[in-house]
FIPAKE-545570 format. One line per 2 residues: number of its first residue (from 0); their letters; for each residue x, y, z of N, C-alpha, C. Coordinates in steps of 0.05 Angstrom, whole numbers, plus 5000, padded with zeros to 4 digits. Layout:
N
NUM) a) X/Y/Z/X/Y/Z/X/Y/Z ~ ...
//
This chain:
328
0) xx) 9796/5248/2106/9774/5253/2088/9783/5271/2066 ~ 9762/5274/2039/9780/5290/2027/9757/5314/2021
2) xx) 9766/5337/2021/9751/5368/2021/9754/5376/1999 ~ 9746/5405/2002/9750/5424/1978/9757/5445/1996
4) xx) 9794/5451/1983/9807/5468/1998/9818/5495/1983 ~ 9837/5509/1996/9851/5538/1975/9878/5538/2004
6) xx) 9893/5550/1983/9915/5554/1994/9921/5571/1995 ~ 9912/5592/1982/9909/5624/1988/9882/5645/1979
8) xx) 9879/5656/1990/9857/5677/1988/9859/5684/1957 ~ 9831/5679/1948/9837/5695/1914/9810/5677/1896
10) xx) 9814/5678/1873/9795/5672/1861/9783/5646/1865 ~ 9770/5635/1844/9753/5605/1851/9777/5579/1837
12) xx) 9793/5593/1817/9813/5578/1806/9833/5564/1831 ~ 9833/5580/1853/9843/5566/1881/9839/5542/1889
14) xx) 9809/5532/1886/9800/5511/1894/9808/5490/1882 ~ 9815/5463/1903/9817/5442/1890/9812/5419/1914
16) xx) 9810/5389/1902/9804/5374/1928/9820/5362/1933 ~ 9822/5368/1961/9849/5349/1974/9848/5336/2010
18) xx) 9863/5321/2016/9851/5315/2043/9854/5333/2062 ~ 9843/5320/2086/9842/5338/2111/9826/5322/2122
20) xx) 9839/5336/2162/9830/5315/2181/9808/5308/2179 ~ 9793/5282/2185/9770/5284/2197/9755/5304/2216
22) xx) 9739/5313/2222/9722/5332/2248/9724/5309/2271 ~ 9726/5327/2284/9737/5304/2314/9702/5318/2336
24) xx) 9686/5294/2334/9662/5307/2351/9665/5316/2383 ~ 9648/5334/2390/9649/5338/2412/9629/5334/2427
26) xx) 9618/5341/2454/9595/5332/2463/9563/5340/2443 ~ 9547/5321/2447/9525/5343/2430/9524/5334/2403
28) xx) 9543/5334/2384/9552/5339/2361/9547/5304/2343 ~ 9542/5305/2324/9537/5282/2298/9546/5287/2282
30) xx) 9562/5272/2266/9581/5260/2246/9555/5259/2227 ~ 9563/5263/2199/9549/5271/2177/9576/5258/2154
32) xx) 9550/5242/2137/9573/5230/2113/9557/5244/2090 ~ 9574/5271/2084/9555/5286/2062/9546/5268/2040
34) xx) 9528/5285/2028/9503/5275/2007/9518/5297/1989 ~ 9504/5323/2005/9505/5344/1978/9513/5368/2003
36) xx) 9525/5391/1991/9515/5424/1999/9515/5436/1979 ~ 9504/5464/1992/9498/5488/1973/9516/5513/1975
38) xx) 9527/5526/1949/9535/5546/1951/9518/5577/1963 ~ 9536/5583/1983/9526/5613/1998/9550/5637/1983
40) xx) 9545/5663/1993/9553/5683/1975/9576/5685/2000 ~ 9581/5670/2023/9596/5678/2044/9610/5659/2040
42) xx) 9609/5630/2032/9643/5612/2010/9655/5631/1994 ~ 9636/5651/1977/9662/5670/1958/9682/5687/1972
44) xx) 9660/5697/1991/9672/5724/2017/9698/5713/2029 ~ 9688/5678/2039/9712/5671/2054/9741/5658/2033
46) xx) 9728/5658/2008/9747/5651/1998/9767/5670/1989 ~ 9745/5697/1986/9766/5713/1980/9785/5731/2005
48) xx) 9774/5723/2024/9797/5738/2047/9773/5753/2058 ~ 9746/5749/2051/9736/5778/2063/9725/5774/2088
50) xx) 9718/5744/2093/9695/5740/2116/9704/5715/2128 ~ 9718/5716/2143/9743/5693/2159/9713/5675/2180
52) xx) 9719/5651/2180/9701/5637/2198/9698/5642/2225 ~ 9684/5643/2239/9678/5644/2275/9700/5630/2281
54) xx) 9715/5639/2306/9741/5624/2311/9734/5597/2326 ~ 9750/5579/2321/9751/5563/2332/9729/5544/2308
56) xx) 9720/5555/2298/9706/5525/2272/9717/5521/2252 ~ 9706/5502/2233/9737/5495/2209/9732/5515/2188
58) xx) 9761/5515/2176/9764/5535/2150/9755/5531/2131 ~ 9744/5505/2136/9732/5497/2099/9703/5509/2089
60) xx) 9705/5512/2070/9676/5528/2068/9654/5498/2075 ~ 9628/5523/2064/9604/5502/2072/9585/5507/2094
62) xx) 9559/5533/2091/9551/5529/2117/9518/5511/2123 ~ 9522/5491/2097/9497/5474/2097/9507/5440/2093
64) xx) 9500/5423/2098/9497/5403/2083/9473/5381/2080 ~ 9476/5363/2067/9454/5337/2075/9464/5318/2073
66) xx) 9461/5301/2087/9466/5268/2081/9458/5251/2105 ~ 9478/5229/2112/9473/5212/2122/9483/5209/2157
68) xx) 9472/5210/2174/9489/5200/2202/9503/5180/2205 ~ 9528/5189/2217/9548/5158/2215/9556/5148/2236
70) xx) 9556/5175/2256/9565/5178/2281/9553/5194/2298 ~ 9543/5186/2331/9542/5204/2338/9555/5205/2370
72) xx) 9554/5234/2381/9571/5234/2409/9557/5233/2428 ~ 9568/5230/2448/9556/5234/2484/9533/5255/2485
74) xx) 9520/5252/2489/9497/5270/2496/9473/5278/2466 ~ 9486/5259/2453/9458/5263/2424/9436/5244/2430
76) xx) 9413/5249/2429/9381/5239/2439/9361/5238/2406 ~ 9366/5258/2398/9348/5275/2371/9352/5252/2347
78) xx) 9380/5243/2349/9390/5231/2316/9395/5204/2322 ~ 9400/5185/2314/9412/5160/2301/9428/5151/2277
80) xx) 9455/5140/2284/9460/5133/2259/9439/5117/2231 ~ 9449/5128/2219/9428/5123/2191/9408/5143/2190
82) xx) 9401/5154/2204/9386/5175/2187/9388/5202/2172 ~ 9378/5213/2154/9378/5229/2133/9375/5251/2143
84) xx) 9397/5269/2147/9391/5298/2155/9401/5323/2143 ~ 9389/5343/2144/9407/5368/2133/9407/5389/2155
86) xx) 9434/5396/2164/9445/5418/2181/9452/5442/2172 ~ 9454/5460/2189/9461/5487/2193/9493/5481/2201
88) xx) 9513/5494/2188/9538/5495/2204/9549/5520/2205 ~ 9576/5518/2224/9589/5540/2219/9608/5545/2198
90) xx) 9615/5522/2179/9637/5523/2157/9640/5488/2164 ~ 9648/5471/2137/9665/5444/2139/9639/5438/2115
92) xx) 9623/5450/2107/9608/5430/2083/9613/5418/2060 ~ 9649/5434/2048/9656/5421/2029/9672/5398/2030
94) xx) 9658/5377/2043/9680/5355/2056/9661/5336/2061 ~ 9682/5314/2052/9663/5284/2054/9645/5279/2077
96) xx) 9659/5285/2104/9644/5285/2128/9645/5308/2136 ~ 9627/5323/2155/9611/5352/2169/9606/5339/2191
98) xx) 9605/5366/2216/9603/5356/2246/9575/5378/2242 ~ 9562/5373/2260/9545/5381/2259/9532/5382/2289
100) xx) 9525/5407/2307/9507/5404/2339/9481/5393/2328 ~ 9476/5376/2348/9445/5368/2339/9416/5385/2342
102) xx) 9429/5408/2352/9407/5433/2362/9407/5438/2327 ~ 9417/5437/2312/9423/5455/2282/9422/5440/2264
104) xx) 9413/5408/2267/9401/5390/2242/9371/5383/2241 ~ 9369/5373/2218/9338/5371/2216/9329/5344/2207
106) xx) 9314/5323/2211/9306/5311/2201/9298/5318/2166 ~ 9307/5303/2140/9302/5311/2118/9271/5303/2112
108) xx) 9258/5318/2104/9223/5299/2099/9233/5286/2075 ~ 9214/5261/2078/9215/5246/2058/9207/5256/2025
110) xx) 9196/5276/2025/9193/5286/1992/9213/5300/1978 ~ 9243/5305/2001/9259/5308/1992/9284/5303/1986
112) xx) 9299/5304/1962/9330/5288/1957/9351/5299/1974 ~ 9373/5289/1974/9384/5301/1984/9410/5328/1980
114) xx) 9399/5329/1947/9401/5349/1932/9388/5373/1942 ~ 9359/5364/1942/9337/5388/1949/9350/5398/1982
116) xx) 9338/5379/1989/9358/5387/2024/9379/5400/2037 ~ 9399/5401/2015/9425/5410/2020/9412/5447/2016
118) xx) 9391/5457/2003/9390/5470/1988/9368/5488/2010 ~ 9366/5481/2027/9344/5491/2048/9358/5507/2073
120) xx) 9383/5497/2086/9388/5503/2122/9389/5538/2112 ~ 9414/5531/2100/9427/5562/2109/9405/5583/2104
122) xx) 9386/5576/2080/9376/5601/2050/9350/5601/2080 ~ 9338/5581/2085/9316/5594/2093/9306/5587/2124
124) xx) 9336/5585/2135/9336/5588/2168/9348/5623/2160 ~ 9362/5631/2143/9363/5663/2139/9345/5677/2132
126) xx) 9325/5672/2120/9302/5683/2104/9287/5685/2129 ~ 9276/5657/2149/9271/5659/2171/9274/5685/2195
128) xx) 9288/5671/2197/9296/5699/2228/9298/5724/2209 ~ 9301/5728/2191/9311/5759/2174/9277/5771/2179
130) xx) 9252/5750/2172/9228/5764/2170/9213/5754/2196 ~ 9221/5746/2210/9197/5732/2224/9213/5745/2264
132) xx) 9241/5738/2265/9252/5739/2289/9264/5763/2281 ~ 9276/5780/2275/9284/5802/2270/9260/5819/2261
134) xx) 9253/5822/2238/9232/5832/2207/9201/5835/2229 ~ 9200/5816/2246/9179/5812/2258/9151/5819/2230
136) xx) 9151/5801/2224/9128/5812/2190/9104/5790/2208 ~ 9082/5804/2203/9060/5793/2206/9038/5798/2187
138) xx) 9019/5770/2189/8999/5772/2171/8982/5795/2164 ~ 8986/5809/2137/8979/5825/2130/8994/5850/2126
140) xx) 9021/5847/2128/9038/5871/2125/9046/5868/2096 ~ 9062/5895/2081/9077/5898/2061/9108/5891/2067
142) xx) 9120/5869/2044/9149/5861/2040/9160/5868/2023 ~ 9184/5893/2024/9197/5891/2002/9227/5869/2000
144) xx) 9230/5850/1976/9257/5841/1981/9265/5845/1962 ~ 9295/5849/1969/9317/5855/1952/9329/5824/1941
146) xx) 9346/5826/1915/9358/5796/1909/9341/5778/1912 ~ 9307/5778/1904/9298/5764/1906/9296/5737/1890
148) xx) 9308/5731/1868/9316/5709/1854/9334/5690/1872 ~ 9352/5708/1882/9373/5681/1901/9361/5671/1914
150) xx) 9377/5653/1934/9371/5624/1947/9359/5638/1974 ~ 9368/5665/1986/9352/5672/2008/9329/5683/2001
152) xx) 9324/5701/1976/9305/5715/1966/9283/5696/1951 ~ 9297/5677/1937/9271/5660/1944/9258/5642/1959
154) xx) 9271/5642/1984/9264/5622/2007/9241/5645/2021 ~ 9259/5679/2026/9241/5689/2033/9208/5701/2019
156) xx) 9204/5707/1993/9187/5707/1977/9169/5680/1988 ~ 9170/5655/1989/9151/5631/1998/9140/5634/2028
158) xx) 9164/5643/2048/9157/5647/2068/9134/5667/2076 ~ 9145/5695/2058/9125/5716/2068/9091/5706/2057
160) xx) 9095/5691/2029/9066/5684/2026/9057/5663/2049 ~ 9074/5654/2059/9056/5629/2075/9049/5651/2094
162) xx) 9062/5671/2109/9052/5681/2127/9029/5703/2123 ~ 9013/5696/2092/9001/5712/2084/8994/5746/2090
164) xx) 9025/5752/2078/9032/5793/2072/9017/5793/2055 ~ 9010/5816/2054/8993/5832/2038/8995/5839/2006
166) xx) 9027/5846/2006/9038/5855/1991/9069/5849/1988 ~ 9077/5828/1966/9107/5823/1968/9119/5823/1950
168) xx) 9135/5852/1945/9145/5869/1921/9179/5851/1919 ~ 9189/5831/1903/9210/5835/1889/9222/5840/1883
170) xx) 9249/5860/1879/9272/5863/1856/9288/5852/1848 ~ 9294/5843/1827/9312/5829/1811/9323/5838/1787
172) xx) 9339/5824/1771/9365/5840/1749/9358/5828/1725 ~ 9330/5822/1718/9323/5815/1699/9288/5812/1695
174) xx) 9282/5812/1664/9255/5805/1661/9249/5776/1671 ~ 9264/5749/1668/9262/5732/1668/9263/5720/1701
176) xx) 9275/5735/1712/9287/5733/1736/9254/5733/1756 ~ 9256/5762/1741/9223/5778/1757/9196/5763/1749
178) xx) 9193/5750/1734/9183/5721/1727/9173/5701/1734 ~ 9200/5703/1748/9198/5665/1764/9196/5680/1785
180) xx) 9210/5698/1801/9199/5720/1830/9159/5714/1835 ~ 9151/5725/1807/9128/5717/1805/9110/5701/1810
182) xx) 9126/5674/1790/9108/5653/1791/9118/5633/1827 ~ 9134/5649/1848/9142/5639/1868/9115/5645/1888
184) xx) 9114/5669/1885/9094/5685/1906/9085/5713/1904 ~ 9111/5732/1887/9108/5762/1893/9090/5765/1881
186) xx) 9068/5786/1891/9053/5799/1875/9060/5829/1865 ~ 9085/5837/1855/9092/5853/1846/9122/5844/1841
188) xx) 9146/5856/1819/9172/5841/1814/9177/5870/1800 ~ 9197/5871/1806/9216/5903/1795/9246/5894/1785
190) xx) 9247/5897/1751/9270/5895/1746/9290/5924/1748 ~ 9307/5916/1769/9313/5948/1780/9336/5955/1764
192) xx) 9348/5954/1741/9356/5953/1716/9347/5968/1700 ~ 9313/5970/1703/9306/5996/1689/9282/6017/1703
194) xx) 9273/6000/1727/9255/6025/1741/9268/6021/1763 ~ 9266/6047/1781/9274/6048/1810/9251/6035/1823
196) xx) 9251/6020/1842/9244/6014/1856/9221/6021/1874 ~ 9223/6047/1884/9212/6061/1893/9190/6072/1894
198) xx) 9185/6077/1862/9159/6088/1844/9145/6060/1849 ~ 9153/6032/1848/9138/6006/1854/9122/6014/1874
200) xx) 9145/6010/1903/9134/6010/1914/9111/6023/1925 ~ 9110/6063/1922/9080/6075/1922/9069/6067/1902
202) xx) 9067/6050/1884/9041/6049/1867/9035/6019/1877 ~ 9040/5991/1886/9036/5975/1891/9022/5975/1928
204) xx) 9038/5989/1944/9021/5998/1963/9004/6011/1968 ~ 8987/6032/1937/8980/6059/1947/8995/6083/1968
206) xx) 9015/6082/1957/9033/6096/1977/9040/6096/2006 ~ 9023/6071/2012/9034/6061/2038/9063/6058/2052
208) xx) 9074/6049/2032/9101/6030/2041/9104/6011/2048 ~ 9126/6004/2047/9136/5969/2058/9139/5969/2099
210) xx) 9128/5954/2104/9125/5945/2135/9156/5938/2138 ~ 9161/5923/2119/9192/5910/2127/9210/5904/2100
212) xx) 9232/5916/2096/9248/5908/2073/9268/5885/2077 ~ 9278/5867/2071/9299/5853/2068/9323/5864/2041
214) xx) 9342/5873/2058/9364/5883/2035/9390/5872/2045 ~ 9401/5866/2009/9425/5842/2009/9446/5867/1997
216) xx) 9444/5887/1989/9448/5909/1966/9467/5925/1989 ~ 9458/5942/2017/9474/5959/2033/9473/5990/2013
218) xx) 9497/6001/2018/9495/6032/2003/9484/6042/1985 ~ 9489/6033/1960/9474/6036/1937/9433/6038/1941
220) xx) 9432/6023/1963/9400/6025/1959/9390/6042/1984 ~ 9405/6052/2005/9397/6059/2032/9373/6081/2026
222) xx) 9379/6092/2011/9356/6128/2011/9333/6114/1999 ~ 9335/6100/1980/9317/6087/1962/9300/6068/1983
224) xx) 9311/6061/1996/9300/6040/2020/9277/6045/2034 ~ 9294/6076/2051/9284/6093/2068/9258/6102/2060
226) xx) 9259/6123/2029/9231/6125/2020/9215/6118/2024 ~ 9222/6084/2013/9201/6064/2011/9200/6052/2034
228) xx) 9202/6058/2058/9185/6054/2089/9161/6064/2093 ~ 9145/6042/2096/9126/6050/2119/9129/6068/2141
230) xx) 9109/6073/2155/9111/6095/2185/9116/6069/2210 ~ 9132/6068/2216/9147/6052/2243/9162/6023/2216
232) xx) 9168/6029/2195/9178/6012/2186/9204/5997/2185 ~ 9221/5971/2178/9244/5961/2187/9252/5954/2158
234) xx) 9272/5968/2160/9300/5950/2142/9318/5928/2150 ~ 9318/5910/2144/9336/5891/2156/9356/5871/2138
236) xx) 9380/5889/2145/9403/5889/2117/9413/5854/2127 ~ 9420/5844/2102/9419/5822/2111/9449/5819/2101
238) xx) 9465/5823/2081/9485/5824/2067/9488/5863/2052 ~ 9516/5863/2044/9515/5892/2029/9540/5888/2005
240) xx) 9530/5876/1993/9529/5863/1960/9547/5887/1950 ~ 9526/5909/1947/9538/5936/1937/9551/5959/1943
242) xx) 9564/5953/1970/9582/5971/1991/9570/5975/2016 ~ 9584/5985/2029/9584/5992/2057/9573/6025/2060
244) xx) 9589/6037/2044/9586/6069/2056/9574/6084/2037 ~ 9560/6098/2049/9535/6112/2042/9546/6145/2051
246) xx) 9555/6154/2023/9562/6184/2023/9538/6207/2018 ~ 9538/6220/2040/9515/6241/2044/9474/6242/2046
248) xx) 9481/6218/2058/9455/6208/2058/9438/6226/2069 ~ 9405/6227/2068/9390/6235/2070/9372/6219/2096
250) xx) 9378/6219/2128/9357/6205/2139/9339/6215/2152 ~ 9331/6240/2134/9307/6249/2153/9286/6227/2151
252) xx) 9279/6209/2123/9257/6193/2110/9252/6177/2147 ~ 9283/6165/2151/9287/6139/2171/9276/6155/2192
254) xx) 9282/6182/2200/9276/6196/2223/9242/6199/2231 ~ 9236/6206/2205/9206/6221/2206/9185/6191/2205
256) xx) 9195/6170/2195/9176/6150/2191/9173/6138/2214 ~ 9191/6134/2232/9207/6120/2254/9212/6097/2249
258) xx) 9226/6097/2231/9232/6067/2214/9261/6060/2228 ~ 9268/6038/2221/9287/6022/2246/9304/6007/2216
260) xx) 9337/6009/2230/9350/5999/2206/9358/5970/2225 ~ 9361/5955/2215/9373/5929/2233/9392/5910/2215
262) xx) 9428/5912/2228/9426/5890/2214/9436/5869/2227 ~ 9434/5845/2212/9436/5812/2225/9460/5798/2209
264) xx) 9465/5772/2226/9486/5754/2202/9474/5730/2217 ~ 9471/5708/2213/9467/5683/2231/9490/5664/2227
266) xx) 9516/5660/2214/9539/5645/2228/9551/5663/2248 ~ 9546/5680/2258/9556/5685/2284/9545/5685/2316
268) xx) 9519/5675/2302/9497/5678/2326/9513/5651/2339 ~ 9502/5654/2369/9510/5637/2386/9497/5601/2375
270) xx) 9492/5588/2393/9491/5561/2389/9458/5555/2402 ~ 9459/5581/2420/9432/5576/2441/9415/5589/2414
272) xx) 9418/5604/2404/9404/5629/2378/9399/5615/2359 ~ 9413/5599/2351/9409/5583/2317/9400/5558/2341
274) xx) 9399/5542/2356/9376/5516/2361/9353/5529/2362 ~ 9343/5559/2374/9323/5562/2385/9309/5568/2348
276) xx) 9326/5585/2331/9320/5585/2308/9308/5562/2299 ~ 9327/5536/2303/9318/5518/2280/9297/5501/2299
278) xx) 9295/5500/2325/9263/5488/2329/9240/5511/2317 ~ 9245/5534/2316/9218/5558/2302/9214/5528/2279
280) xx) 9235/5539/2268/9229/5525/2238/9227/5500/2233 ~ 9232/5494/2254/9222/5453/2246/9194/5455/2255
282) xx) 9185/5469/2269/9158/5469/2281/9146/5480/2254 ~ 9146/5508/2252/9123/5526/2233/9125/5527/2209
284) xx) 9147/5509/2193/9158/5513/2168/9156/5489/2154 ~ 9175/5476/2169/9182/5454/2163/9163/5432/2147
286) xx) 9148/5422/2164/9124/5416/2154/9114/5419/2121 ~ 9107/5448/2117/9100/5460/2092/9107/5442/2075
288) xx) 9143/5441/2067/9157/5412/2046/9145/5395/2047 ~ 9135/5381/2065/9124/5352/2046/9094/5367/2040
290) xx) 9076/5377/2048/9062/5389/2029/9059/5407/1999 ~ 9086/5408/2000/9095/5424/1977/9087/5453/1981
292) xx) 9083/5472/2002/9068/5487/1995/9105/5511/2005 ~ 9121/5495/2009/9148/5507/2008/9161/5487/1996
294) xx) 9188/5504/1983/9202/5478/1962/9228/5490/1967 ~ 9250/5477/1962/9276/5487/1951/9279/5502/1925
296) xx) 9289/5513/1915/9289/5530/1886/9318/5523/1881 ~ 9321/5501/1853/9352/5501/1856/9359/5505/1826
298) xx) 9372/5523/1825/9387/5532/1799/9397/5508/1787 ~ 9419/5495/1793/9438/5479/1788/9449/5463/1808
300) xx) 9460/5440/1792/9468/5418/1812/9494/5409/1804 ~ 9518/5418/1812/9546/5409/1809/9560/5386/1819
302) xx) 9571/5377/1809/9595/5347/1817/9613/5362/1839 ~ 9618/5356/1863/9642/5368/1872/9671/5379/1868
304) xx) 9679/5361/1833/9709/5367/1828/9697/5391/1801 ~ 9668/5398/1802/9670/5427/1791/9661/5457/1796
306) xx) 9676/5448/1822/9675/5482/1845/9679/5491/1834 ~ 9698/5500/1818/9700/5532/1808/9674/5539/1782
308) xx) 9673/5527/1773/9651/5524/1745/9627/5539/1772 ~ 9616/5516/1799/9596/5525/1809/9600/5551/1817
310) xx) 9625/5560/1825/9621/5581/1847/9619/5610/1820 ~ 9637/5598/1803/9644/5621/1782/9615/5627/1761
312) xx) 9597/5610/1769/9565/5626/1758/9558/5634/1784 ~ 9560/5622/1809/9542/5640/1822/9557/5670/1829
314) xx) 9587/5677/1822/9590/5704/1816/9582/5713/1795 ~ 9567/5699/1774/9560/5713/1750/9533/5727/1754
316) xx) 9522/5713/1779/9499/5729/1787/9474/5718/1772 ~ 9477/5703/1752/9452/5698/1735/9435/5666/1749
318) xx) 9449/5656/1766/9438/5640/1776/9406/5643/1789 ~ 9386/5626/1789/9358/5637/1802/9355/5612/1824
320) xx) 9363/5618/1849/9356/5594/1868/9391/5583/1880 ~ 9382/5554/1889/9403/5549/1903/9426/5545/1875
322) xx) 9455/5534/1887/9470/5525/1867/9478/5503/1887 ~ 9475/5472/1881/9484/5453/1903/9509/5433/1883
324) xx) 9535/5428/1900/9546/5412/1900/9536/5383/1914 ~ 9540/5358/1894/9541/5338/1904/9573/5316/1908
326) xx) 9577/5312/1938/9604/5298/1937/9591/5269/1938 ~ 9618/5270/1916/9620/5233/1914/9649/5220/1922
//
């Protein structure tokens, strides 16, 4: 089959397409003749040396795809060849064919392409567990999210409204950005570019605070975070965009609120963790899409032989939503 590979760790100029084995299935597991996937911020990580795949799964990037069943193995019940699905993987999405456990695919609803589809597993089975299985957010709490323009931030923005929060504050790196944040769900959007954050959040809660933050950011925002907790409130770092270490911090805020820092990754979660994930979400979510009352958000839609073009805007950061490759 033929992929999208690198031969050494380093920029997006690396990439180019060339063959490589087929995925050899194992028990459980369905053969997938991609449609489309979507760029994640963890293809750049792994491309650049920073975030090596779970051992034992393939090197190629990719941790979504959609398309077609072509194949399936001993012990699959759920799927049939020919039907239209989009999976959760551990890495192999930039490649003609993807293996895929059938605990971690989804039936595609019919109102969507398989553009749109590709554009759903990863962003908002993460958005998912980040607020609901971790975040534990319930109806009627305050959300603050961070990076809320991207593909997790706006998967999670739709989610928290369906689970009708109270209050779901935004930040993003632009007027335009904070905008469309807007016209998604938030009822409040902070271009944190020119106000801190923080001042939002007491004036949009009444000085309450946020029940639960989602942060992609890490160091740069931790004190700012903390503030902006609620009393028994959760952070739940999802990525740390803007470093790791946090010189001379202040946690009495985390101490005195009894606020809880948590953080998560879901390609490392087990196999039992992401099926139990993706029945939540085929059950309580899922659905929503063909009603429209949840959608994909997709920036852009790339040819496969122009990876670097795709990957090299979504380091430009200006992207709002998914960025999907389609292989042909």
């Amino acid at each position: 089959m033929k992929a999208i590979l690198f031969n050494e760790h380093g920029p997006a100029a690396n990439l180019y397409i060339g063959e490589a084995p087929d995925p050899v299935l194992e028990p459980g597991e369905i053969l997938i003749r991609t449609k489309a996937t979507s760029l994640n911020r963890a293809d750049i990580l792994q491309r650049e040396g920073k975030y090596p795949p779970p051992q034992g799964t393939s090197e190629i990037l990719g941790l979504d795809v959609s398309g077609v069943v072509e194949r399936i193995s001993e012990g699959v019940s759920d799927f049939k060849v020919g039907d239209r699905v989009m999976a959760l993987l551990p890495g192999g999405g930039y490649a003609e064919l993807a293996k895929a456990h059938q605990s971690c695919a989804m039936i595609i609803p019919d109102s969507l392409s398989f553009e749109q589809a590709a554009a759903v597993p990863e962003v908002f089975l993460t958005a998912y567990q980040a607020l609901f299985l971790v975040g534990d957010l319930a109806q009627g709490q305050t959300v603050l999210i961070h990076a809320a323009a991207s593909g997790v931030g706006t998967a999670a923005i739709q989610l928290a409204r369906l689970q009708n929060a109270s209050t779901i504050i935004a930040t993003a790196g632009s007027e335009q950005k904070c905008e469309f944040c807007l016209d998604l769900g938030a009822t409040d959007a902070v271009n944190y570019k020119e106000i801190n954050f923080f001042d939002v959040v007491v004036q949009a809660t009444q000085n309450y605070g946020a029940d639960l933050i989602l942060d992609f950011i890490g160091a740069p925002y931790f004190e700012a975070n903390c503030l902006s907790l609620a009393v028994d409130g959760r952070i739940v770092s999802i990525a740390m965009m803007g470093g790791t270490k946090v010189d001379k911090a202040n946690l009495a805020p985390l101490l005195f609120k009894r606020g809880a820092f948590i953080g998560t990754t879901l390609r490392s979660r087990t196999l039992s963790y992401k099926a139990q994930l993706v029945e939540l979400f085929t059950t309580n979510a899922l659905p929503y899409f063909a009603s429209g009352q949840l959608k994909p958000i997709i920036d852009s839609v790339y040819p496969w032989d122009k990876v670097q073009d795709a990957q090299g805007h979504m380091e430009s950061n200006n992207n709002m939503g998914k960025i999907v490759l389609t292989i042909t």
